[in-house]
C-alpha positions as CSV (number, residue, x, y, z in Angstrom):
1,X,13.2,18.4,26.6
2,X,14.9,19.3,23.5
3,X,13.0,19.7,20.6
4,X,14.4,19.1,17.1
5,X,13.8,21.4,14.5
6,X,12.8,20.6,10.6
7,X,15.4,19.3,8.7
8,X,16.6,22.0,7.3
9,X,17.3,20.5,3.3
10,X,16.3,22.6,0.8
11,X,15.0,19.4,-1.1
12,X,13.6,16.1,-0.5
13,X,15.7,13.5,-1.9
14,X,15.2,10.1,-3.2
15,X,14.4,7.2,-2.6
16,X,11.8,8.9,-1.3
17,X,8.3,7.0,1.2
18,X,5.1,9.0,0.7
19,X,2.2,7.2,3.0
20,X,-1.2,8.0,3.2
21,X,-2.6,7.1,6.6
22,X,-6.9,7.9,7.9
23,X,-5.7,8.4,11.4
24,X,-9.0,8.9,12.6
25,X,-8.5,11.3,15.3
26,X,-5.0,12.6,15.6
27,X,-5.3,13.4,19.0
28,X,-6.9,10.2,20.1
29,X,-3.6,8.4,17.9
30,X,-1.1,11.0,19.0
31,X,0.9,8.4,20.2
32,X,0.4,5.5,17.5
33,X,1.4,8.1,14.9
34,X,4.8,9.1,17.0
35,X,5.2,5.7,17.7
36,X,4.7,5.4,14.1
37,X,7.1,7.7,12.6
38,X,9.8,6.4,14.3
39,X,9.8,3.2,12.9
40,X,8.3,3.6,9.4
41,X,10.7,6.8,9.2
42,X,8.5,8.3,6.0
43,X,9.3,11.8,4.0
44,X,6.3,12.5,3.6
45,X,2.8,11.6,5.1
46,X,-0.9,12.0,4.3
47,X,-3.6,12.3,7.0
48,X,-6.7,12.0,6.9
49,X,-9.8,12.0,9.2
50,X,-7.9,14.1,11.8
51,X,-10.7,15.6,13.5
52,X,-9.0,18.8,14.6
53,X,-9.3,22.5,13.8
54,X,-5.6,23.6,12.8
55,X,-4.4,25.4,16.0
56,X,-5.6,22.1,17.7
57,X,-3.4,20.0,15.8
58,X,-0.4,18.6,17.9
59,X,2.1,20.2,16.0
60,X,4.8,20.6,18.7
61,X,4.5,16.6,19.3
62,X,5.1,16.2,15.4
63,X,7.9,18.6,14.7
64,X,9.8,17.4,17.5
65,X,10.4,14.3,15.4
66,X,11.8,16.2,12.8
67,X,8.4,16.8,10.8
68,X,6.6,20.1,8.7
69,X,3.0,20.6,9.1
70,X,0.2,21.6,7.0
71,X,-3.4,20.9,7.7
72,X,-7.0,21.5,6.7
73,X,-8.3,21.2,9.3
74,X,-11.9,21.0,10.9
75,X,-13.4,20.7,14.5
76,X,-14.7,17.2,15.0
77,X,-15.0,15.6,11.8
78,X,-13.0,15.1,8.3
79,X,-9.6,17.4,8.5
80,X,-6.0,16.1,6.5
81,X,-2.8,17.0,6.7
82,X,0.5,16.8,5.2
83,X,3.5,15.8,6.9
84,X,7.0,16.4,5.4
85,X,10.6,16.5,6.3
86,X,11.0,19.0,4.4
87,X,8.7,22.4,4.0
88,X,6.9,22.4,0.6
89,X,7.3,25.6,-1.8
90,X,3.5,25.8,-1.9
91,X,0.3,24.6,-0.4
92,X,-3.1,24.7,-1.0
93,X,-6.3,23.8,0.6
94,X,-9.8,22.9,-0.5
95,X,-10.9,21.5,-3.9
96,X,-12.5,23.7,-6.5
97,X,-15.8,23.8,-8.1
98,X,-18.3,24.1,-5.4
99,X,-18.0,27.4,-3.6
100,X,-20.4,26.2,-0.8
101,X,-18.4,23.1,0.1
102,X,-17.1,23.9,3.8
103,X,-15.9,20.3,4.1
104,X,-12.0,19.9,5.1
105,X,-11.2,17.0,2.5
106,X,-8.5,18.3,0.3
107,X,-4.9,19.6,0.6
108,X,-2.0,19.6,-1.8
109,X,1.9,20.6,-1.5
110,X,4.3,21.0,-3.7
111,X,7.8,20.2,-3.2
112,X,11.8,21.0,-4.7
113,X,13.4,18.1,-5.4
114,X,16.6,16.6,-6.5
115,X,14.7,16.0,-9.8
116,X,12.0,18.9,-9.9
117,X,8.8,19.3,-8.3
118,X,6.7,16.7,-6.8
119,X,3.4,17.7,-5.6
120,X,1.5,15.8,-3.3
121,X,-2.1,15.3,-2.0
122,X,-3.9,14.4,0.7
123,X,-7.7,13.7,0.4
124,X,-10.8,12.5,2.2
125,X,-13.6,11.4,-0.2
126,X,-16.8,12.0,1.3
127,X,-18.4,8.3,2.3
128,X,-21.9,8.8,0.3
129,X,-24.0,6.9,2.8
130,X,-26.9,6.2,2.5
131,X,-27.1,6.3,-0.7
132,X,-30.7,7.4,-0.9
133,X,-29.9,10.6,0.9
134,X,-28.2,13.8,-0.4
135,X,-24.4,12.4,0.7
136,X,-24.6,10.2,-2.0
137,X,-25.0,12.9,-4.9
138,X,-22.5,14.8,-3.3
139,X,-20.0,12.4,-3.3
140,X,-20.2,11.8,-6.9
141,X,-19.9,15.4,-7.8
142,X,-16.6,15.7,-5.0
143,X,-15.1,12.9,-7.4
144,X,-16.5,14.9,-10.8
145,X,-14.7,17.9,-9.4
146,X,-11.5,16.0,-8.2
147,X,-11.6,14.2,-12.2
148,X,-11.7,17.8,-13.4
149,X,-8.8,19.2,-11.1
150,X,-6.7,16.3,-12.0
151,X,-7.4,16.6,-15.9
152,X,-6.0,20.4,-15.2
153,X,-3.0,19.1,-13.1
154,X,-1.9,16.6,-15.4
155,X,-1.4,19.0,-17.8
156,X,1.9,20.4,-15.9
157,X,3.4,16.8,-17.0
158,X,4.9,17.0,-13.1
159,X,5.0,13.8,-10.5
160,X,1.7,13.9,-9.0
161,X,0.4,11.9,-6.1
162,X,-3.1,11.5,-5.1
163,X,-3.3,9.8,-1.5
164,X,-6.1,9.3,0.5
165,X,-9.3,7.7,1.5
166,X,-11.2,7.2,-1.2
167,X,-14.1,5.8,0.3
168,X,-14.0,3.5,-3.0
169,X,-13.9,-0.1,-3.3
170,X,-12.9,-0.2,-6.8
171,X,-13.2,-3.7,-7.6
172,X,-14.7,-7.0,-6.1
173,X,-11.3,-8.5,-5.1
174,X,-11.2,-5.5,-2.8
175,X,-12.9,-7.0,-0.5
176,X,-13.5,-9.7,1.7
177,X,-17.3,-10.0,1.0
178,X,-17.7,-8.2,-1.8
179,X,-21.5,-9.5,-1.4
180,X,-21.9,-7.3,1.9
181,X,-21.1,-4.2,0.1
182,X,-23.9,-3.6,-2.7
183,X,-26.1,-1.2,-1.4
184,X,-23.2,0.4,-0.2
185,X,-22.2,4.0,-1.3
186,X,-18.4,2.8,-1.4
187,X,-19.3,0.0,-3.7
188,X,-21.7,1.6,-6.0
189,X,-21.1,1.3,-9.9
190,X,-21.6,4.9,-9.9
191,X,-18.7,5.1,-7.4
192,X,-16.6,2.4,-9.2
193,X,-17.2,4.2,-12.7
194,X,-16.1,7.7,-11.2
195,X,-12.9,5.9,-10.1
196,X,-12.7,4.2,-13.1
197,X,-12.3,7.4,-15.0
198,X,-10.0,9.2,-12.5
199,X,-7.9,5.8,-13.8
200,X,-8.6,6.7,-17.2
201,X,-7.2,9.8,-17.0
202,X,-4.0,8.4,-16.7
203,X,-3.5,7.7,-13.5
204,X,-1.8,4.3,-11.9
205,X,-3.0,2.6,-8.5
206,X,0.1,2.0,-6.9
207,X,-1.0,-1.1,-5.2
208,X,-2.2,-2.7,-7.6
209,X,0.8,-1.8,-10.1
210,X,2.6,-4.6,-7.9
211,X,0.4,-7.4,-6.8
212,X,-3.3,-8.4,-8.2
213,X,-3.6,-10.6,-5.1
214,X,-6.6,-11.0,-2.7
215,X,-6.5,-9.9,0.6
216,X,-5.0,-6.9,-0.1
217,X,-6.8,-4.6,2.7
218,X,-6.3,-1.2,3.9
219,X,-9.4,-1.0,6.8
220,X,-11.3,-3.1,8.9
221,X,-14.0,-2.6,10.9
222,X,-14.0,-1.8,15.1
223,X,-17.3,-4.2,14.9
224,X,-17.6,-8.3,14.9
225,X,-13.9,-8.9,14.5
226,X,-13.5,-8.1,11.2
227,X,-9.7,-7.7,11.9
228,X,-9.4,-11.1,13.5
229,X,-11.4,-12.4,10.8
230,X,-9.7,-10.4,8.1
231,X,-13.0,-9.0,6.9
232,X,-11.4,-5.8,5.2
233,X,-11.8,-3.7,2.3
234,X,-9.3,-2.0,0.0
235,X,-10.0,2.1,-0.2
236,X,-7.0,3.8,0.7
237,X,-5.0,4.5,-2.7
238,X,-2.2,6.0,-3.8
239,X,-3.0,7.0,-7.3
240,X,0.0,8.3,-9.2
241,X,0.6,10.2,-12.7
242,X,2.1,8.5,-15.3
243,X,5.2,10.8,-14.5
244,X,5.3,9.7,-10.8
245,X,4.5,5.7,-12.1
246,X,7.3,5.9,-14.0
247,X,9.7,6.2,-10.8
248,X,7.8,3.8,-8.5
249,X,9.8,1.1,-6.6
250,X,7.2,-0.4,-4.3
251,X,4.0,0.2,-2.9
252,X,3.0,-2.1,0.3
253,X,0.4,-2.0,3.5
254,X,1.3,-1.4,6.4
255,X,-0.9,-3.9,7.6
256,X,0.7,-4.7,11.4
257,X,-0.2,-1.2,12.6
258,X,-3.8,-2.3,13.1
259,X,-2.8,-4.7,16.0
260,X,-1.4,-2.0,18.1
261,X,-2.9,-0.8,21.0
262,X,-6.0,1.9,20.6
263,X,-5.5,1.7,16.4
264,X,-6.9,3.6,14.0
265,X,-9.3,1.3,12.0
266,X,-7.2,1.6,8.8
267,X,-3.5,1.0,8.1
268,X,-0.4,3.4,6.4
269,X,-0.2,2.4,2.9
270,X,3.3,3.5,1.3
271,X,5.4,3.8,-1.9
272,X,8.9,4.3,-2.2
273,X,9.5,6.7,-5.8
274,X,13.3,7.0,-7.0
């Protein structure tokens, strides 16, 4: 078998697709995500949920179709990664502010472009449930700490793309049943007002940047065909700075991925920046 290399580019180039994807279990979607890959054909890719330590990450697989790899990763649980066709200039993993935080939830690259640097993050906010346990709390200080971090980054006045689960439904039209999802950490106002001010800061929710319509899902449950029934919920985002807004072309789901075989239970959600 021959196995192709990286591109070799010294910097991505635009139009430029950056997905974010919750794979949930690279190796048990090693194949959807090649199969993927191939057809979407994006620059640059956020994972999350990939249930590996790093070394058990099928890289080989990956970088045969022409693909970097970074990851955080962790054994069993939570774990992202960043997959780019080009290698960034830096990387960093974890999200500052609480030292005793051993979750694998955070990861950010930086790239050379054509037109500067981009950077790019992949995240996993924590799910909060139930609500009257500990996970909650810590859920809302993740976001506190992940406002705070942005604030900082925004400062650089760079593109900056923050992709990832969320774990938020940020408004009712979000989902199907909104009504099912009260006493729901995702669907908390404490949840929605954290959002709210990540927005606030500046930031633009690609999605909604181009449609307001209903419908508009990125997950649906393995349970009671919520699929079939389009019972879904919006919490995969791609929230960009105003400097990365500015060069957005389209944003769109991915939504036909979830009918392949063994899927994960959410969908790629992409933009194309020029």
């Amino acid at each position: 078998m021959v196995v192709a290399q990286p591109k070799t580019q010294q910097s991505q180039v635009f139009p430029m697709k950056i997905v974010t994807w919750n794979i949930n279990g690279v190796k048990a979607r090693i194949e959807v995500l090649k199969a993927w890959l191939r057809e979407s054909d994006p620059d640059i890719v956020c994972l999350q949920e990939i249930k590996s330590v790093d070394e058990g990450f099928p890289r080989e697989e990956i970088e045969a179709l022409g693909y970097h790899v970074e990851t955080n990763g962790q054994k069993g649980f939570n774990g992202v990664a960043i997959l780019s066709k080009t290698s960034p200039e830096e990387v960093t993993r974890g999200l500052p502010g609480e030292d005793e935080d051993d979750h694998a939830r955070f990861i950010e690259a930086v790239f050379s472009t054509e037109k500067g640097m981009l950077r790019v993050v992949s995240l996993y906010l924590p799910n909060g449930n139930p609500i009257d346990t500990e996970k909650f709390p810590y859920k809302l200080r993740w976001m506190a700490r992940l406002e705070k971090w942005a604030e900082e980054r925004l400062s650089l006045e760079e593109p900056l793309i923050l992709a990832g689960d969320y774990n938020v439904i940020a408004e009712p039209i979000d989902a199907r049943n909104p009504e099912a999802w009260v006493n729901d950490a995702l669907f908390q106002p404490e949840t929605r007002q954290a959002f709210r001010r990540l927005e606030n800061l500046g930031f633009t929710d690609a999605v909604r940047s181009v449609t307001d319509a209903a419908g508009t899902y990125t997950f649906w449950d393995y349970q009671a065909g919520a699929w079939q029934k389009n019972n879904g919920i919006r919490i995969d985002h791609l929230m960009l700075s105003p400097e990365a807004a500015n060069r957005l072309e389209s944003a769109s789901i991915e939504k036909h991925v979830r009918a392949w075989e063994k899927p994960s239970d959410h969908v790629p959600v992409a933009i194309i920046i020029v």
